[in-house]
C-alpha positions, 0 to 999 in steps of 0.5 A: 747484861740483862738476866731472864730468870722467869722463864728459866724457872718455868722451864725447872717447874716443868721440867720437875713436874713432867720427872715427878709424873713418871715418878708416880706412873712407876709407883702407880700414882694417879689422880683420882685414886685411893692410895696408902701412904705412912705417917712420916711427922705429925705437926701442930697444922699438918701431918705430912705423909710419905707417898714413897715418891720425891715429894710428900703429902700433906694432909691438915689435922682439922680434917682428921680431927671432923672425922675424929680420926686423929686421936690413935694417929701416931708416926709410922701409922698407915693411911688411905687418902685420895690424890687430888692433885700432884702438884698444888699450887706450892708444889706440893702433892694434894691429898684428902681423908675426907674424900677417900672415905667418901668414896670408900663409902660409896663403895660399900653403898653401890655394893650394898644396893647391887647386893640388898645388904643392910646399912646402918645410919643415923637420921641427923635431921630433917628436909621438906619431903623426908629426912637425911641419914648418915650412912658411914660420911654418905649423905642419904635421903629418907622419903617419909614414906619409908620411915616405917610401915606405918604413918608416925607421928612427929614425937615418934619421928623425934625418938627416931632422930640420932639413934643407930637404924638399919636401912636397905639402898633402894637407889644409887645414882653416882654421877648425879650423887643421888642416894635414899635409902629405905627404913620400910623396907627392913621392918617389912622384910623382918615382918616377913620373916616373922611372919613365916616362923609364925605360919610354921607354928599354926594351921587351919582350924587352931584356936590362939590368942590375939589383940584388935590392932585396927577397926576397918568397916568391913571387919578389923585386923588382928594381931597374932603373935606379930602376924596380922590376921583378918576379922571379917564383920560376918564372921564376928557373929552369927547375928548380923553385925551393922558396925564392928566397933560395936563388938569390938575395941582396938587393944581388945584381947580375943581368941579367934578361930584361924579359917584359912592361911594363903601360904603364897601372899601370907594372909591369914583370916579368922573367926569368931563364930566359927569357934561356936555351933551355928545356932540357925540349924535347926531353929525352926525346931527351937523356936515355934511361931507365935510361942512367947520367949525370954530375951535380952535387949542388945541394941536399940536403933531408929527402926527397932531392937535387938533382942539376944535369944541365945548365945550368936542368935538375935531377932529384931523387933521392928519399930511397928511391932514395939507398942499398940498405940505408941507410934513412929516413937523412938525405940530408946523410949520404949526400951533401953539395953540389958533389959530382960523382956518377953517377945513372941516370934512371928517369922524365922528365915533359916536362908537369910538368917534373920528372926522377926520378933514382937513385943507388943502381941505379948500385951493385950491389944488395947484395940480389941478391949476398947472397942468391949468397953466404949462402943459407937456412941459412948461418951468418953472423957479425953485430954488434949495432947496435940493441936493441929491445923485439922483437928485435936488429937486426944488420948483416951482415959483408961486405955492409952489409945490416941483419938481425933477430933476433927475441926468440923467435929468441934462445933457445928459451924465447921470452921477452923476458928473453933480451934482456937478455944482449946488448949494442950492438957486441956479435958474435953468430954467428946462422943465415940463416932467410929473406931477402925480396927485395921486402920488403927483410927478413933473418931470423936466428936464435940458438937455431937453432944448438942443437938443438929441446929440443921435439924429444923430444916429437915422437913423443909424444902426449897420455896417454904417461907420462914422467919428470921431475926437480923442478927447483922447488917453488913454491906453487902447483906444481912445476916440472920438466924432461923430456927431455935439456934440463934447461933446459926447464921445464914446470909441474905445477899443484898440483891435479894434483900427486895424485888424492887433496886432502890429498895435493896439496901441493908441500912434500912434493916435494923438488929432484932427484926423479924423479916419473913424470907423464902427458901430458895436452895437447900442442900443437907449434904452440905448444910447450905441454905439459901433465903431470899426475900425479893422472891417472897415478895415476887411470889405474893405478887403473883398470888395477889394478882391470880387473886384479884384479876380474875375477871379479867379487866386486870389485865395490863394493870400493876400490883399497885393499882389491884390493890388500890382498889381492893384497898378502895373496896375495903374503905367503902365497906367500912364506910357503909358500914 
């Protein structure tokens, strides 16, 4: 006879479970809640519970031991679990510590974010945008932009890390078992608070102590008493302030004059000139024009200085108005801070706040003295300070002031050429040419100690026969001296070098001869000369012929033939003779 056993112990199996179900329904079991249950026997694995039901709990010592809950644990202690299952897999009930702290703690985090309640956590470590925090077994996310209120570095992370710290939930999502949390948040909120204590202790127009927390452009932040207070740049000073780092450096300790507290967004700004009088009121009385004063260098920049009259007043001497002869220098060259120096003002405007002062027209102008003791024409010793593509600039002895020479003032060829025979730091005697006050311009010239070698063609005009010397012959002409300089060379092209073509060659010219040539262009504007000897010859033909032709049977003959016979004539004479 055969014997079905498997099915009768699924029958019991079930049968059991369906009895075990209404047993816990009239004990309000269910899965998925947080129940009490009693520590009945403590083993070596396990620690069995009882639930009050046919069946008890068991729950593994490891688990309590994660959440170091097993030590204190003893038979008849009470503990909260969550029930999983009714029924595992060898029929016994599933329960879990872990979990039902877990939601335990989820609990409390929903409570916390509903109500805006402190939690208290420990950063254990970090993850790409942030970090993780521990908040009673929850694991929350940190952004980096909630670490604090302001950015930190990663050694200051570092401190952060395991330490017990205060969290506010900013969001809690329960199905997706999302969770972050907020460091910011609770600095901010206790910044806040102190804030709020520290505007009930001052008002308007207090004097307090503060220390420079950061430098911004516009001005800086200060701190009072753990309130940040703004230092605007025009309320530093009442001269004007082109950099705040220039007055002022971060840790600095200062007293400053609160100005204005905005009660709603609690912003609180202050002063430092407000705790001094204004010393633009009344400074035209103060300060005269072109009356000479005492003051103190501050600053030396690209366009001028700085001088310190008084206390929070200050003028600038502009770059123009440093030195007589010094120009587009560098005013560090000139001055230098904390010198005490003598200035004149020459303009004060109480509107824009600004005072124009000068430094050289308390010296004597080196322009007007010059002119006393050199005028036009006076030979003056100079030393070559720069060399240029137009000229020499020299400096002027005894006097500071800076002259030029131009290239066609050099030599009086006026090339650029003759710029090549001087030197930097070399002494060149020259002659005052002009001196343009206004301008600020000296005028001296080298071949102005010689006399004009144009000089010789003063009297002279176009069609004038003159003697030159062959200093040169070159292809395409010649070139010759005239006059006493046999420095001055005029060319004789070599179309006009003779009437007649086969003639016009400059070979047959030798160095040293003496050629006689005509004027054919002068221009003593320019200095030009034109020679030429074809015309001379073209001009004695003329003569020759007018001369020898006057009766008439000339006509239609050549030069050649008229002086033949005049040749003719010549010989029989001295034969007779």
């Amino acid at each position: 006879m055969e014997i079905k056993t498997e099915p009768i112990k699924k029958e019991n199996s079930k049968e059991f479970e369906n009895l075990l179900k209404e047993d816990f329904k009239k004990r309000d079991l269910k899965e998925g809640n947080i129940i009490k249950a009693k520590v009945s026997e403590i083993g070596k694995k396990f620690i069995f519970l009882d639930l009050k039901a046919k069946s008890e709990a068991i729950l593994p010592i490891e688990e309590l031991k994660l959440l170091k809950e097993l030590e204190g644990l003893k038979v008849g202690s009470n503990i909260e679990v969550y029930l999983e299952r009714l029924e595992g897999h060898n029929g016994e009930v599933v329960v879990s510590r872990q979990k039902a702290k877990q939601m335990d703690s989820w609990k409390r985090m929903e409570k916390a974010f509903e109500t805006q309640e402190e939690v208290e956590g420990l950063i254990t470590n970090k993850v790409k945008g942030g970090m993780v925090v521990n908040v009673d077994s929850c694991l929350c996310f940190l952004p980096g932009s909630q670490i604090s209120t302001t950015p930190l570095k990663n050694y200051e992370i570092d401190k952060l890390m395991n330490v017990p710290l205060k969290f506010l939930v900013v969001k809690c999502d329960k199905i997706r078992g999302n969770l972050v949390v907020s460091r910011r948040a609770i600095l901010e909120k206790s910044k806040n608070e102190d804030i709020k204590k520290i505007l009930s202790k001052i008002k308007e127009g207090d004097i307090v102590e503060g220390k420079v927390k950061a430098i911004v452009d516009w001005g800086a932040f200060i701190d009072i008493s753990g309130a940040d207070a703004l230092l605007h740049c025009t309320d530093l000073s009442y001269s004007r302030v082109k950099k705040t780092s220039d007055l002022l450096s971060i840790g600095q300790s200062l007293k400053v004059k609160i100005i204005k507290i905005d009660q709603e967004t609690k912003r609180i700004s202050c002063g430092i000139k407000q705790m001094h009088a204004d010393p633009y009121e009344n400074l035209e009385k103060k300060y005269k024009i072109n009356q000479t004063y005492k003051g103190v260098v501050t600053k030396c920049v690209d366009y001028g200085v700085f001088v310190k009259l008084e206390e929070g007043l200050e003028g600038l001497v502009h770059q123009s108005e440093l030195s007589w002869v010094k120009k587009n220098i560098q005013p560090s060259k000139i001055l230098s801070p904390s010198q005490e120096i003598e200035v004149k003002i020459i303009e004060v405007d109480t509107q824009k706040k600004r005072v124009s002062l000068s430094y050289k027209q308390t010296q004597e102008n080196p322009w007007s003295s010059f002119s006393e003791k050199s005028p036009v024409g006076s030979l003056l010793k100079c030393k070559i300070i720069n060399i240029t593509d137009f000229g020499l600039f020299v400096s002027l002895e005894n006097s500071g002031l800076i002259g030029m020479i131009h290239y066609k003032d050099i030599s009086w060829k006026e090339d650029e050429e003759s710029l090549k025979n001087f030197k930097k730091n070399d002494f060149v005697k020259a002659k005052l040419l002009e001196v343009d006050k206004e301008k600020e311009k000296i005028r001296l010239g080298i071949k102005q100690l010689e006399k004009d070698p144009f000089d010789f063609f003063n009297n002279k005009k176009n069609g004038e026969v003159v003697t030159a010397v062959v200093k040169n012959v070159l292809r395409n002409g010649i070139k010759v001296s005239v006059g006493p300089d046999e420095n001055s060379l005029f060319m004789i092209k070599k179309s006009d070098l003779a009437k007649d073509i086969e003639n016009c060659r400059p070979e047959i010219f030798t160095m040293g001869n003496k050629v006689d040539c005509m004027i054919v262009g002068l221009d003593q504007e320019k200095r030009k000369v034109s020679l030429s000897i074809k015309e001379l010859e073209i001009q004695n033909e003329k003569i020759a012929i007018k001369k020898y032709g006057k009766d008439g049977t000339s006509s239609g003959q050549m030069l050649g033939d008229i002086l033949g016979k005049v040749l003719g004539s010549k010989k029989k004479k001295k034969d007779k003779e």
